[in-house]
C-alpha positions as CSV (number, residue, x, y, z in Angstrom):
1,X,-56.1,-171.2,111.7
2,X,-52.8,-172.3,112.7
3,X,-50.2,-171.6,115.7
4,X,-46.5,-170.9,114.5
5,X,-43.4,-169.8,116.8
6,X,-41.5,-167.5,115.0
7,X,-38.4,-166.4,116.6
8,X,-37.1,-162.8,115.6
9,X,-33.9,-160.4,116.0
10,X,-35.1,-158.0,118.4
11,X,-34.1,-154.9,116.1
12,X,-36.5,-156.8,113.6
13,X,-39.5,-157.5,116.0
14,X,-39.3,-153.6,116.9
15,X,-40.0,-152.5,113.7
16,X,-42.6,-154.8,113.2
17,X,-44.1,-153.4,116.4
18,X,-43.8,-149.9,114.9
19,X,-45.5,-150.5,111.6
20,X,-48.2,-152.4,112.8
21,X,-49.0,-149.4,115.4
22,X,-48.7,-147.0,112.0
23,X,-50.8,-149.4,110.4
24,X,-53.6,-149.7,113.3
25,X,-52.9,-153.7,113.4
26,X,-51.6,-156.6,115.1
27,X,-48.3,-158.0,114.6
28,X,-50.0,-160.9,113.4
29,X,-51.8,-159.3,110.7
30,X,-48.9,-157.2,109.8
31,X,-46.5,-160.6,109.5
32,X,-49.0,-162.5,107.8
33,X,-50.0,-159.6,104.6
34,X,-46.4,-159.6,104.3
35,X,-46.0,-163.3,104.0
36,X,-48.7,-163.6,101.6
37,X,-47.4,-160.5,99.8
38,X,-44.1,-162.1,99.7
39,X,-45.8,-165.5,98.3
40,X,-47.8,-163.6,95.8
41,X,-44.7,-162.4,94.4
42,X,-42.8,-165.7,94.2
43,X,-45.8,-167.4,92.8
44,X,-46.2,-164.5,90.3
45,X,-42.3,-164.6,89.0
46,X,-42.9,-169.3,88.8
47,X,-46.0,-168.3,86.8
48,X,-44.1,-165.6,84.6
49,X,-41.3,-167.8,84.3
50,X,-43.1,-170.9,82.9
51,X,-45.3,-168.8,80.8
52,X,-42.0,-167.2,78.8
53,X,-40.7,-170.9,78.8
54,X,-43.0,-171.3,76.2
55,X,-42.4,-168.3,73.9
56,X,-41.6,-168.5,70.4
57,X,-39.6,-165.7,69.2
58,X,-40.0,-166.9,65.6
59,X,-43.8,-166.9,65.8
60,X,-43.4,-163.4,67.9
61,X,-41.5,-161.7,65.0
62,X,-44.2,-163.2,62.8
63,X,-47.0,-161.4,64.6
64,X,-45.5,-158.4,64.9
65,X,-44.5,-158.5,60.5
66,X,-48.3,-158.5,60.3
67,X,-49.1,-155.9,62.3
68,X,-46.2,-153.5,60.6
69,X,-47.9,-154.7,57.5
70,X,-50.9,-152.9,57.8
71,X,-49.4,-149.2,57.1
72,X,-50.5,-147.4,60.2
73,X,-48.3,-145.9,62.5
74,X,-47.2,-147.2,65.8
75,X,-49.7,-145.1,68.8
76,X,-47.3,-142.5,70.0
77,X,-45.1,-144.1,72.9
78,X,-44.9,-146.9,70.7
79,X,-42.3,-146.5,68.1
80,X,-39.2,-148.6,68.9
């Protein structure tokens, strides 16, 4: 495990204080989930990002031609 000094706004460092008291841990624990909560997202919207990069709205339509093709109805919730 690693050392970092982290300087905060006092007004920020207080309400860290606070929710980690709500939350029964240490300010370390409480800055550190929120980090890697704050990764995960970032991470998550690079992966999304790169994934739709490679769409094909031609070869989407076509999918969804074959699926109208088959005469059913769309479940409830999803008719467009």
């Amino acid at each position: 495990m690693s050392t970092i000094s982290l300087r905060l706004p006092e007004s920020l460092h207080k309400q860290a204080r606070e929710l980690a008291k709500q939350e029964d841990i240490s300010i370390n624990q409480l800055i550190s989930t929120a980090l890697a909560e704050k990764m995960s997202a970032l991470m998550t919207r690079d992966y999304l990002n790169e994934r739709a990069s490679r769409g094909n709205r031609q070869k989407f339509q076509r999918v969804l031609k074959k699926v109208r093709s088959q005469g059913r109805p769309p479940i409830e919730g999803d008719e467009l």
